[in-house]
Structure formats: structure tokens, C-alpha cells
GUFI-340501 format. One line per field, with one value per residue (C-alpha): residue in three letters; chain; x, y, z. Coordinates in nm, 3 decimals. Layout:
BEGIN
nuvo: c(ALA|...) $
lumvex: c(A|...) $
u: c(X|...) $
v: c(Y|...) $
w: c(Z|...) $
***
This chain:
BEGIN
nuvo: c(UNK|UNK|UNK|UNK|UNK|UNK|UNK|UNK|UNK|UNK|UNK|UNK|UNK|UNK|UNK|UNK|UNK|UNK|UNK|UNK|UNK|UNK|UNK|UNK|UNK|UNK|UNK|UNK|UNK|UNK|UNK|UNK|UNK|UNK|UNK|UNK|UNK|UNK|UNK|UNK|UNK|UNK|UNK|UNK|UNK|UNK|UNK|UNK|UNK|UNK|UNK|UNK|UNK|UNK|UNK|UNK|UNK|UNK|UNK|UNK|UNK|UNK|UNK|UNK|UNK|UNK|UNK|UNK|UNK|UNK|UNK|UNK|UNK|UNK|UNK|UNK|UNK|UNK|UNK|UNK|UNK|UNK|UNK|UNK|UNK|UNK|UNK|UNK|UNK|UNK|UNK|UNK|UNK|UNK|UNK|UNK|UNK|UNK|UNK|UNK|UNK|UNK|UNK|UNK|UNK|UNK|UNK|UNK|UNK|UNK|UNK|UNK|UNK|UNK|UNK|UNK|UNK|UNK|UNK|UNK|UNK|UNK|UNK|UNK|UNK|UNK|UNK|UNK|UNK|UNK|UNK|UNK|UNK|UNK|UNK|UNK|UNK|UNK|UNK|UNK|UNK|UNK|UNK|UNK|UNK|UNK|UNK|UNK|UNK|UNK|UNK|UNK|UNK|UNK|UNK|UNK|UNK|UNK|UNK|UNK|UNK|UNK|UNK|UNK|UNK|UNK|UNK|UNK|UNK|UNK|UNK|UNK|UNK|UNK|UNK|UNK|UNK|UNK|UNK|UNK|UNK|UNK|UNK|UNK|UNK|UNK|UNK|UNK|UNK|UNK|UNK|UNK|UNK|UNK|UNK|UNK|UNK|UNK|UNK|UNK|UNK|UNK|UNK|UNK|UNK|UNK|UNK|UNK|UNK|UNK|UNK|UNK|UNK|UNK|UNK|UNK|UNK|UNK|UNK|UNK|UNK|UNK|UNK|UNK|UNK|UNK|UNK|UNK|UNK|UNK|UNK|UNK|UNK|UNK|UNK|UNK|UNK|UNK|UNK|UNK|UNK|UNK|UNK|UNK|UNK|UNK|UNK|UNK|UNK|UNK|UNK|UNK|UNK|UNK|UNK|UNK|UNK|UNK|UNK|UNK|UNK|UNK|UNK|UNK|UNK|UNK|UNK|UNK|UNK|UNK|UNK|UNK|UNK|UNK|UNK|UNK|UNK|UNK|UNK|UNK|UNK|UNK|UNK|UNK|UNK|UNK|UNK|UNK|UNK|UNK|UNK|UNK|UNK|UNK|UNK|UNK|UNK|UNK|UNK|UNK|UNK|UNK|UNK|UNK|UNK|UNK|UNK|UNK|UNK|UNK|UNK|UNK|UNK|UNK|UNK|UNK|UNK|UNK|UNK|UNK|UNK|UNK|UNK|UNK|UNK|UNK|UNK|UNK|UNK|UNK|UNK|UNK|UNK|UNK|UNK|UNK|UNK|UNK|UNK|UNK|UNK|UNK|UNK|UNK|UNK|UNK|UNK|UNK|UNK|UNK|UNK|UNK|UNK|UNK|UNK|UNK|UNK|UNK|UNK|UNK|UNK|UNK|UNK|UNK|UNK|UNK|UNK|UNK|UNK|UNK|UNK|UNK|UNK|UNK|UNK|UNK|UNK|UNK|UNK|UNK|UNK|UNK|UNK|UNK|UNK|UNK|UNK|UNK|UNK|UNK|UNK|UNK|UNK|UNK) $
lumvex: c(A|A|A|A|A|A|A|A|A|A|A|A|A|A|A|A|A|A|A|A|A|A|A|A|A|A|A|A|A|A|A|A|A|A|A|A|A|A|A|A|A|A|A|A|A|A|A|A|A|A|A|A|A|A|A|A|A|A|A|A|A|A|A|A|A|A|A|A|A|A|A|A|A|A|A|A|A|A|A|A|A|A|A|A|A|A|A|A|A|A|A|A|A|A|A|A|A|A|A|A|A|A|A|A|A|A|A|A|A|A|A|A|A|A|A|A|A|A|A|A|A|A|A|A|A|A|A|A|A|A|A|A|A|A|A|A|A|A|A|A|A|A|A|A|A|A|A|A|A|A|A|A|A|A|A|A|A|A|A|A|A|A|A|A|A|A|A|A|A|A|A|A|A|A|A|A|A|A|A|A|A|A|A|A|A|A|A|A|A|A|A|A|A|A|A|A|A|A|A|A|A|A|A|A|A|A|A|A|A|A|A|A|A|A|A|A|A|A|A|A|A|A|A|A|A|A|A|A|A|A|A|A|A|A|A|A|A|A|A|A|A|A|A|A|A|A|A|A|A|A|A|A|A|A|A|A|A|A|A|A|A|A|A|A|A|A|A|A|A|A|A|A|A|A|A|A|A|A|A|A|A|A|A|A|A|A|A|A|A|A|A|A|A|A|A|A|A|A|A|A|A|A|A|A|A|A|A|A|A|A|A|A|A|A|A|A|A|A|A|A|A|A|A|A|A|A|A|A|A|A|A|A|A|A|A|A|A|A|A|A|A|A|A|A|A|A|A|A|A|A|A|A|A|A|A|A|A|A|A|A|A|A|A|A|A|A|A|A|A|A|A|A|A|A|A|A|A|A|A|A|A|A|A|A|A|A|A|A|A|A|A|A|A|A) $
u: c(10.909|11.030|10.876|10.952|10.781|10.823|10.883|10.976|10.948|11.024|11.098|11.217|10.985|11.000|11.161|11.140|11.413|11.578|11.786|11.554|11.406|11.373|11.601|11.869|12.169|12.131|12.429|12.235|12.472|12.294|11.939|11.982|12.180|11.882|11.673|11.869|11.915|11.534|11.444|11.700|11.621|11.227|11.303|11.523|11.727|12.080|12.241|12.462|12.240|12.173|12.264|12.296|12.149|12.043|11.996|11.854|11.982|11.917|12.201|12.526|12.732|12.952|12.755|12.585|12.893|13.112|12.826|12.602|12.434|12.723|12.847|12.491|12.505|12.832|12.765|12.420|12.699|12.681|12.903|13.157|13.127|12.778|12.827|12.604|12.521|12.359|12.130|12.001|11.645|11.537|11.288|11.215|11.551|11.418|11.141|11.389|11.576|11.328|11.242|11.617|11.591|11.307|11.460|11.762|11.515|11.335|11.597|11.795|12.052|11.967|11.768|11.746|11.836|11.764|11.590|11.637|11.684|11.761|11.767|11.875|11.788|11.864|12.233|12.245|12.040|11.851|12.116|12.408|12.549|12.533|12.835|12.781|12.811|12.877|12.677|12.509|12.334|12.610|12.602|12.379|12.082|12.158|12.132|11.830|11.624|11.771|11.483|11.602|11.482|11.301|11.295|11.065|10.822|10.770|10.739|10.421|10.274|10.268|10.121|9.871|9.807|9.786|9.493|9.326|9.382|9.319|9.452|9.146|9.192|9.589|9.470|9.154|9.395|9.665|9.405|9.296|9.651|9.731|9.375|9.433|9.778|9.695|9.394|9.615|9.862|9.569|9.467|9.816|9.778|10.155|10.304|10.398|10.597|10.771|11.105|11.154|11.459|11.661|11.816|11.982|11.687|11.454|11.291|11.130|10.836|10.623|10.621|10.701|10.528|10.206|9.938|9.653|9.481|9.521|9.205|9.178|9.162|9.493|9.665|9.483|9.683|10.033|10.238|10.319|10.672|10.831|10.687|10.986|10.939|11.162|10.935|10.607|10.707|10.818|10.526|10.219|10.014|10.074|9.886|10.139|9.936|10.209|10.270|10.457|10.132|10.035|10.372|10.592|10.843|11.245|11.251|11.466|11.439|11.520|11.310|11.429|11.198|11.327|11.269|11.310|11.129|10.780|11.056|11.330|11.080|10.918|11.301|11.320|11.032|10.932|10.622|10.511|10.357|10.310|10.379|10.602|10.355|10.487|10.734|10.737|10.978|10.918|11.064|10.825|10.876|11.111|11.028|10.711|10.926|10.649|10.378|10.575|10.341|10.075|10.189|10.385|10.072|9.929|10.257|10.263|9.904|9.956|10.254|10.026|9.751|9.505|9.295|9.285|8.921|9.129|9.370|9.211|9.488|9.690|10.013|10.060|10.390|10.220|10.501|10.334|9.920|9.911|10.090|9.838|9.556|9.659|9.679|9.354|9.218|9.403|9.326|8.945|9.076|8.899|9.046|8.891|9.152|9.475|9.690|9.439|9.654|9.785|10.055|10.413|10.273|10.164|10.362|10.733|10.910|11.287|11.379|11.559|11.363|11.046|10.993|11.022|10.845|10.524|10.584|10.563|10.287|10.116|10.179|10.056|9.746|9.676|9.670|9.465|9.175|9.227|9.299|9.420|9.613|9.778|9.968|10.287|10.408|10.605|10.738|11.140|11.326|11.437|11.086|11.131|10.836|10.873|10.525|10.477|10.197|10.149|9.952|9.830|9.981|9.900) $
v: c(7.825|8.056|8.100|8.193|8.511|8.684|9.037|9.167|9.045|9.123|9.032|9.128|9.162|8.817|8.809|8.632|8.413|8.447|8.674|8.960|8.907|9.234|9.116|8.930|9.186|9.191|8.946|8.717|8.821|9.180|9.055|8.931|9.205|9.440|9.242|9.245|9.607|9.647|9.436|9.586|9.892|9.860|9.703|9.973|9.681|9.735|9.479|9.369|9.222|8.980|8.660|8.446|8.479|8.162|8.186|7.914|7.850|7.528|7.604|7.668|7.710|7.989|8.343|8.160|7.952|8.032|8.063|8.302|8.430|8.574|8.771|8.917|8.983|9.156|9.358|9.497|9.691|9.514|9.403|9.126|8.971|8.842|8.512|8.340|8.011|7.856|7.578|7.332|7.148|7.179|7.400|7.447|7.566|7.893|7.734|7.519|7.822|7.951|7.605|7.614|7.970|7.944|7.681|7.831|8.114|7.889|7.653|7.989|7.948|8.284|8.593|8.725|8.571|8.595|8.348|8.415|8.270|8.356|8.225|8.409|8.175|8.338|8.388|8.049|7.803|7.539|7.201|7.435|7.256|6.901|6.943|6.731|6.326|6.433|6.147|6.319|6.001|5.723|5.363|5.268|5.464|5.324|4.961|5.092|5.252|5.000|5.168|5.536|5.797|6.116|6.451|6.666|6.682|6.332|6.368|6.611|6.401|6.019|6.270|6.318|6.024|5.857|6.103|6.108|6.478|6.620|6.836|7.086|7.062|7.166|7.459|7.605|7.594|7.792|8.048|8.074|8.170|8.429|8.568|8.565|8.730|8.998|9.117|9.099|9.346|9.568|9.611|9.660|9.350|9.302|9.673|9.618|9.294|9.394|9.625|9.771|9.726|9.948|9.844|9.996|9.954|10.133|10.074|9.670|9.718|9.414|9.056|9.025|8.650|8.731|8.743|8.883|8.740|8.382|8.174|7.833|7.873|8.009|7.804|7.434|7.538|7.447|7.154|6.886|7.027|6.685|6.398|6.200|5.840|5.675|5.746|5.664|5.321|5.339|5.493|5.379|5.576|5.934|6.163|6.415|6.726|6.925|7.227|7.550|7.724|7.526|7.450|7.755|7.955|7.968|8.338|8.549|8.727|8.735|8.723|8.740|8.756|8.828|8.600|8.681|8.558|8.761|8.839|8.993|9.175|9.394|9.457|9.584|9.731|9.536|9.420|9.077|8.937|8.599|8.286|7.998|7.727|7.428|7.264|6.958|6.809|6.442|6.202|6.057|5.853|5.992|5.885|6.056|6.303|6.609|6.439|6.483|6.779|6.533|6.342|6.722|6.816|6.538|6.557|6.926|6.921|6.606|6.834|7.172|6.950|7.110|6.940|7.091|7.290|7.467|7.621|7.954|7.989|7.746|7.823|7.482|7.584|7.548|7.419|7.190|7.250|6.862|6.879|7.097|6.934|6.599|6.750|6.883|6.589|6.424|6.682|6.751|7.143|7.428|7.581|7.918|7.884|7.801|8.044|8.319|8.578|8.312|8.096|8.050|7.933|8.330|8.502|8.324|8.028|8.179|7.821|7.911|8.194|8.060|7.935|8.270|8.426|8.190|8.279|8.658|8.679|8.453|8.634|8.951|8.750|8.648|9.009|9.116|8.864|8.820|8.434|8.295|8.004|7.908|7.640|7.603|7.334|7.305|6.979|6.923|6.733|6.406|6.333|6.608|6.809|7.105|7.246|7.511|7.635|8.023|8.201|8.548|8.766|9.165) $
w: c(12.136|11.861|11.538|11.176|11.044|10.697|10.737|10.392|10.044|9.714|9.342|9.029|8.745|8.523|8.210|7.868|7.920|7.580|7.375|7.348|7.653|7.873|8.155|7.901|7.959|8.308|8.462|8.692|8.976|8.970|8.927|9.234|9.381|9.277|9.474|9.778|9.786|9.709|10.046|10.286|10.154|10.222|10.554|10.714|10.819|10.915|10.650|10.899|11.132|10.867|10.994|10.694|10.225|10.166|9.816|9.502|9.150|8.913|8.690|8.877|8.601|8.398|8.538|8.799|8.931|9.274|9.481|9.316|9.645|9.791|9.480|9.496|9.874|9.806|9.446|9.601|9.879|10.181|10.452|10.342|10.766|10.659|10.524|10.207|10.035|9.700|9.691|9.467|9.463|9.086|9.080|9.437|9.534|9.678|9.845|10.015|10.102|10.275|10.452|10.588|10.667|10.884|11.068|11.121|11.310|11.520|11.598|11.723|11.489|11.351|11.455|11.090|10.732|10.427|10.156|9.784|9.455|9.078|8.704|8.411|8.172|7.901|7.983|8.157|7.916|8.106|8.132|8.057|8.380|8.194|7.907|7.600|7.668|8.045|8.254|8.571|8.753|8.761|8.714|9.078|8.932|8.529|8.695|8.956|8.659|8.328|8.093|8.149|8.290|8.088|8.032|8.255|7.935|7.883|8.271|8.194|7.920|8.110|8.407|8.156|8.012|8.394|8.490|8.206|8.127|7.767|7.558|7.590|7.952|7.940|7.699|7.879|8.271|8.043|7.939|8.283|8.434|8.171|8.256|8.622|8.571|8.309|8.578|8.853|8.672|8.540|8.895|9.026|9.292|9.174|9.227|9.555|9.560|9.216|9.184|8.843|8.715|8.509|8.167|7.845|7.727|7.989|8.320|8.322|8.557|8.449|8.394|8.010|7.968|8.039|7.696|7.782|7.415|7.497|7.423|7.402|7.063|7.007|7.230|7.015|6.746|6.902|6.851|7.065|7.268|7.328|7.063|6.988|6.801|7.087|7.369|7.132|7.124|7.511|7.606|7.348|7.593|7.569|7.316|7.336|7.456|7.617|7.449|7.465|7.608|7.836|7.971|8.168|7.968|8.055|8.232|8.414|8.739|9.144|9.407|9.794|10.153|10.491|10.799|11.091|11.459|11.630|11.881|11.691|11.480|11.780|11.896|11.521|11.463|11.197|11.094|11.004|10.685|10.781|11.001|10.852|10.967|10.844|10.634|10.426|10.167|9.973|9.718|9.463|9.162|8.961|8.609|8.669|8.911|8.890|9.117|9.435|9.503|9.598|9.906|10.022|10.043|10.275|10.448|10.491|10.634|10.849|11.017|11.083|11.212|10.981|10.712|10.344|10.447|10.614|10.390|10.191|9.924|9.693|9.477|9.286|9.029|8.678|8.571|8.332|8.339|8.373|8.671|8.860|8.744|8.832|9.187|9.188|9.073|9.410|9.617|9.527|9.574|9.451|9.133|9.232|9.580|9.307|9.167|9.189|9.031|8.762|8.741|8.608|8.248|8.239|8.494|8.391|8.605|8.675|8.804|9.074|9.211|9.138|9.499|9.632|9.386|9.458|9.821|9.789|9.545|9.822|10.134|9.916|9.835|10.167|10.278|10.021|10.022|10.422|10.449|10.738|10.563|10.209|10.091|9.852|9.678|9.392|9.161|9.118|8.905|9.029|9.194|9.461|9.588|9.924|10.068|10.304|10.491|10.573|10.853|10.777|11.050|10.807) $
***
């Protein structure tokens, strides 16, 4: 039976996503094309092996419209026969590209592909792909769902008000992930899965999002993001505690791995990172729509056969702090085992190369703290939630 195996993997440093960010004149198109020079070029691949760039993006609109993967496959120089696609799962579309990636290998519909993603959020604002008075769920989910559904951030908050989370809580799991990530730079457990990239302004070689002063302190002195009157009186029991810091920031950046089978890889000479394990995908609720990454997780395990003991390593996307705590409230997990080198309310959360992005700073952890598995999962809008399980193979 053939197998999936990650062979190569690399990412842009994150950006602020904004004006001034460090990564805003970059078109999105060549963040990505960067990327996918950077992991041929590490490889020693012949690009035109490549089977198939699966690649995700949230907002497929104006510089990330036409199929942004295959502009990027073709800007970074490579062969116009090898074909590419975009996807779309919220946040997890990368994650997802990798999940059909990795089929694709073991099913034998592909010897060697590419899974990829990239946001430029501060060229392509978050719901720049839902015009003014534009209607994106229909009438059959208006009648399904007659109150309404919310934004991700009211999302966050009746996540926190349904666990019992506080404010303090959100703020001291904030501090922790821009602690985790401002070590992990200072160490340089990061230099090897980022590639610099080169702007007007000068070479971009870290993640710009991280704060290294963040106390709890600081962070108690933020508003409330998403109080509105309306959803007070909907919702009489939030306390509004989702903030800017202890939510993820918009961001920019690319991220791309290459997967490829044990079998192809000797005939390569390529060396595997780690085993695709297992795969999971699942619809939750979708007015509370983050909390999907609870029952992935009990699916994904259910599908490996293993039990959550076994797993050394978590990446749970921060992208609200109530979100992952909820889960570990669920789960019973370890917070020492999550997002050891911080999460994406430090390191940035590029929506649609986030998954990717989670996956190589995994594989890279793995390697360095010698765990045999990790887990992924990650929350998408629309009550959507993928998982993945990894098997150390460095």
C-alpha cells in the first residue's frame, strides 16, 4: 500500500497584514512564487516531475483571482505542462491541500505534488470577495438558520461564554504564544523552514507579529474587538473578552511542502520528513462554527487507531485563544504539547497559508524534540474543522 511522505517544506516569513506591513508590496502571486522556487530549489527536484500545485486562498478575489496557484507555479519559472489548482476551506484551505495531495499519492494518482497556500491580506482585505449588499448563503440556509448567523468574533466570544473561559484566561494563553514564538526565533528553531524575502524595503527574514513585551498586563488593557448592542441583546451571555491580543492578526505570507510516496523518494533521492498518517475533515455547528476542531480530533484519532497519549505534539490554530482553550478543556491535552513554538496570535495567521504553515513548523518540531506523532487541526468558517496526524520519519 503506498503512503504519503513530506519531503520538503517551506514558508515565507509572516507579515503584518496591513499597509505598512513588511510583505504589503509584494503581489500575492509572487509570495507564493517565492515559495515555490524556494522548495524546488532546496529539493533538487526537476520541476517537471511535479505532478500537480494544489494550492489555498480564502479570498479569491482581484490579486488573488484566476486561480492564484497556477500564476505562482508559472511566475516562480517553471514548466507551463504541469498543471495547478486553488482551493477554498476558510482557514484550512492549505491544510486541505495537503489532505488532497496526499491522497492523490497514495491513491496513485500522483507520484509527486505539491501543497501550498497564500494570503496577502493586506492587498486583499479579509471579505473583499463579499461586495457590499452581495448575499453569499441564499434563501435555504436564511430559512434553515431564521436568527442569522455571526461573525467569526461573536463565534469566539459565545465559545467563551459556553466554556466558561475568562478574560484573564484569553490574555495569559496570548502571552504565552508570543513567548513561545519570540524564543523560538531567538534560538533560530525557525531559520530553516523560513525564506527571506526581498523587498524595496530590504531583506524580510522574520515573522513581523511577534511582541516579545507582551504581559498580561498589557494585553488587560484592550477593548472588546466585536461588542455590538445587537448581539448583547441576542446573546445576554457573552462578556465580550475577545480582543485584538488575544485574537490572530490579518498577515501576509506563503507557505508550500512537497509530498511525495517512501517509494518515489528513494528513486529520487530524497529524504523524508514525515508520514501523512491520517486525515480527517468535519462539519460542526456553524453559529458557533470554530469548535469543529473538537470532534476532528476524535475523528482523526479514531482513523490512525491511536488514542490522544499517543500523540507528542499539538498545533491547535490560535485563531481566537478561546478557541484553543475550549479544546483543551475537551481534550484534557497538555498545554506544554500545544503550539510549543507559539501560535498564530504571535506568529501571524495568512488565512490561506496558515495550514501549511502549522504543518511545517510541526514537522520541524517533531524533528527537533524527536516525537514520533503530532496532530493538526485547525477551525474554518462555516463550522468546518481538517486534522491530520504526522509520523516522524527525520
Amino acid at each position: 500500500m503506498r503512503d504519503a511522505v513530506i519531503v520538503e517544506a517551506v514558508r515565507t516569513p509572516i507579515g503584518k497584514g496591513r499597509a505598512t506591513g513588511a510583505l504589503a508590496g509584494v503581489h500575492p502571486v509572487e509570495l507564493l512564487a517565492h515559495t515555490l522556487r524556494a522548495l524546488v530549489g532546496r529539493s533538487g527536484i526537476d520541476p517537471a516531475l511535479v505532478d500537480d500545485v494544489v494550492g489555498g486562498c480564502v479570498d479569491q478575489v482581484g490579486e488573488q483571482a484566476m486561480n492564484t496557484t497556477r500564476y505562482a507555479w508559472l511566475s516562480a519559472g517553471f514548466p507551463d505542462s504541469v498543471p495547478a489548482t486553488t482551493i477554498d476551506r476558510q482557514c484550512g484551505s492549505s491544510q486541505q491541500a495537503v489532505h488532497f495531495a496526499a491522497q492523490g499519492v497514495i491513491s496513485g494518482a500522483y507520484d509527486l505534488v505539491v501543497a501550498c497556500g497564500v494570503e496577502s491580506m493586506s492587498r486583499v482585505p479579509m471579505w473583499s470577495n463579499v461586495p457590499p449588499g452581495a448575499d453569499p448563503f441564499g434563501p435555504g440556509v436564511a430559512a434553515r438558520y431564521p436568527e442569522g448567523l455571526v461573525p467569526q468574533g461573536i463565534s469566539a466570544e459565545l465559545i467563551a461564554a459556553k466554556w466558561s473561559i475568562r478574560r484573564e484566561q484569553m490574555d495569559a494563553f496570548a502571552t504565552t504564544s508570543h513567548r513561545r514564538a519570540a524564543t523560538a526565533h531567538a534560538d533560530g528553531l525557525f531559520d530553516a523552514e523560513i525564506a527571506p524575502v526581498m523587498t524595496d524595503a530590504g531583506l524580510v527574514t522574520a515573522d513581523e507579529s511577534v511582541r516579545p513585551g507582551t504581559t498580561p498586563e498589557i494585553l488587560a488593557g484592550l477593548r472588546p474587538s466585536f461588542a455590538d448592542p445587537a448581539f448583547a441583546e441576542r446573546f445576554p451571555q457573552i462578556d465580550w473578552s475577545v480582543t485584538a491580543g488575544n485574537s490572530s492578526p490579518v498577515n501576509d505570507g506563503a507557505s508550500a511542502v512537497l509530498i511525495t510516496s517512501s517509494e518515489t523518494a528513494t528513486r529520487l533521492g530524497l529524504r523524508p520528513k514525515a508520514r501523512l498518517h491520517s486525515f480527517a475533515v468535519t462539519g460542526s455547528d456553524p453559529l458557533l462554527m470554530l469548535t469543529g476542531v473538537i470532534p476532528a480530533t476524535e475523528k482523526v484519532l479514531r482513523r490512525a487507531g491511536l488514542r490522544l497519549d499517543d500523540i507528542d505534539l499539538f498545533e491547535v490554530n490560535e485563531a481566537f485563544a478561546s478557541v484553543v482553550l475550549a479544546w483543551l478543556q475537551e481534550t484534557g491535552t497538555d498545554p506544554a504539547k500545544v503550539n510549543v513554538n507559539g501560535g498564530a496570535i504571535a506568529l501571524g495567521h495568512p488565512l490561506g497559508a496558515s495550514g501549511t504553515r502549522l504543518m511545517i513548523t510541526l514537522v520541524n518540531a517533531m524533528s527537533l524534540r524527536g516525537a514520533r506523532y503530532a496532530l493538526q487541526t485547525m477551525c474554518e468558517a462555516g463550522g468546518l474543522a481538517n486534522a491530520t496526524i504526522l509520523e516522524n520519519l527525520s
